[in-house]
C-alpha positions, 0 to 999 in steps of 0.5 A, a space after each residue: 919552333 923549327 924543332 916542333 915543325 920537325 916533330 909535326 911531320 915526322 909524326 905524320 909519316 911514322 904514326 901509327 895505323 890509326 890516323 886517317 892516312 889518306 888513299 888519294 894524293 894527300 896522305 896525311 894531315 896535322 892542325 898545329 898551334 904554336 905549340 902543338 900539333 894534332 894529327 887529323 884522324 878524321 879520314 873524310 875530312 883528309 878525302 875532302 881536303 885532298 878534292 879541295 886543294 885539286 878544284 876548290 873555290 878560291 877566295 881572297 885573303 880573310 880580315 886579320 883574325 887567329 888561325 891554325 897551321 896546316 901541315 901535309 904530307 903528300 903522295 911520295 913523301 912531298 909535304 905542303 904547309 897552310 893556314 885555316 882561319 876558323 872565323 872565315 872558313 878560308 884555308 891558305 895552302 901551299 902546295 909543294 910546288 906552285 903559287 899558294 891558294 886561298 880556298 873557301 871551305 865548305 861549312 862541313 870540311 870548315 867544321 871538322 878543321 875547328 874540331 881537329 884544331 881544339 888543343 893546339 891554341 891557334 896562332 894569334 897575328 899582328 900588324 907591328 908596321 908599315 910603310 906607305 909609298 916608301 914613308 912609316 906610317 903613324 898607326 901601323 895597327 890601323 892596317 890589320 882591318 887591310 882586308 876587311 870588306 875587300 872586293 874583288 878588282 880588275 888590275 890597276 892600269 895606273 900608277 901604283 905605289 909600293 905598301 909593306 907590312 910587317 907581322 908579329 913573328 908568330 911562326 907563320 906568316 899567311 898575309 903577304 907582306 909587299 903589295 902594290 896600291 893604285 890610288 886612283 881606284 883604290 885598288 891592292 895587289 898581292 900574289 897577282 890577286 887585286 882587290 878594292 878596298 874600302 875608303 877608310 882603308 884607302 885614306 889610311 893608304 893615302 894619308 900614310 904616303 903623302 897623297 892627302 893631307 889627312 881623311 878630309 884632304 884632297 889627295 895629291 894624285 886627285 889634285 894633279 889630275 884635276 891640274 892636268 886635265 885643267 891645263 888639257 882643256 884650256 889647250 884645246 880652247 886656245 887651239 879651237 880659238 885659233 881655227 875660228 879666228 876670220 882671216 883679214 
C-alpha cells in the first residue's frame, strides 16, 4: 500500500502536460482506491478544490459509508492527503500542516469527485471494536451508525467518559479513533468538534460502559444525580426547620 501511495504521488508530480496542474496553490490532484489511483484532468474541479480547502463550509463527520482517498500536491511540492465520502458530498482533508477539515462539497464539485473516482473502487470501512468507559463492548458493529442523525453541540462541561474504536485496516483511516462522551447530555468529542447523538447511539454508550443496565435500565449517572439531588433538598428542609423552630 505505502508503494501504491508512493506511486500516486510521483505520478502527480511527473505526468505529463495533460493533467489539470493547478495555477493557484493546489497543483494537482489524484482520487485513489485501495488499488488505483486516478489523476484529476478536470482543471475547474483542481480550481474549486483549491477555494474549498481556503474557505469552505465545514461539516461534521458523515455515517459510516465507502469512500475514496484524495491525495494533493501543493504549491512548492507540499502534499495533503483526504477522503471523499460520495454518499454525503463531505470531503475530509488534511493539509500539509494544521488540524484536518470536514468540508461540505458543493453538488457540482461533489459530482466531478465521483466522475474522477470511477475505476479506482472506493475504500470500504469497518467498526472491528470498541471500548466504552474503559470495558469491550458486546457488538462492536453496532457503533458504525456512531455519526448517524448527529447534531451539532456545545461542549460538555460535565463529566465525560473515554469512547475508542477501532477500524478495518483499510489503508486509511477518515474517523477518529478517541473520543470523549458526557452522558448527561449525550454529547461526543472528536477533534475539539461536539455533537449530540442520537438516543439508540446514546444507550449503546451507556450500556456498553456500565452506566445502565440495558436500553430499558436507568443509567447509574442518571440515578446518582437524582440520589444527590435527594439528599441536597432534604439538607436544605432539616436546615429551613431549624430556623423555624420558636425559641422557649
Amino acid at each position: 500500500m505505502k508503494r501504491l501511495v508512493a506511486m500516486a504521488a510521483a505520478a502527480l508530480l511527473l505526468a505529463p502536460a495533460a493533467p489539470a496542474f493547478g495555477k493557484g496553490n493546489l497543483r494537482a490532484v489524484s482520487v485513489c482506491g485501495p488499488e488505483l489511483c486516478n489523476i484529476v484532468r478536470d482543471t475547474a474541479l483542481v480550481a474549486d478544490l483549491d477555494r474549498l480547502f481556503t474557505s469552505g463550509q465545514r461539516t461534521g463527520p458523515p455515517p459510516l459509508e465507502s469512500f475514496y482517498g484524495v491525495d494533493t500536491v501543493m504549491s512548492g511540492g507540499a502534499t495533503g492527503a483526504g477522503e471523499f465520502f460520495p454518499a454525503a458530498g463531505v470531503l475530509r482533508w488534511r493539509p500539509p500542516s494544521g488540524e484536518p477539515r470536514w468540508l461540505a462539497l458543493p453538488s457540482r464539485v461533489a459530482a466531478s469527485l465521483r466522475t474522477a473516482g470511477r475505476g479506482a473502487g472506493p475504500y470500504e470501512p469497518a467498526v472491528t471494536g470498541a471500548t466504552a468507559g474503559g470495558k469491550a463492548a458486546k457488538d462492536a458493529a453496532g457503533y458504525a451508525d456512531l455519526f448517524d442523525d448527529v447534531q451539532q453541540a456545545k461542549p460538555p462541561s460535565g463529566e465525560t467518559i473515554p469512547l475508542v474504536l477501532r477500524f478495518r485496516a483499510v489503508g486509511r483511516r477518515p474517523w477518529p479513533v478517541r473520543y470523549r462522551y458526557e452522558p448527561s447530555t449525550d454529547t461526543l468529542v472528536a477533534e475539539g468538534r461536539a455533537m449530540r447523538v442520537s438516543d439508540e447511539t446514546a444507550s449503546l454508550i451507556e450500556r456498553d460502559a456500565g452506566l445502565a443496565g440495558g436500553r430499558e435500565g436507568t443509567p447509574r449517572w442518571a440515578l446518582a444525580g437524582a440520589v444527590a439531588a435527594g439528599l441536597a433538598a432534604a439538607a436544605l428542609a432539616a436546615r429551613r426547620r431549624v430556623r423555624r423552630r420558636p425559641m422557649r
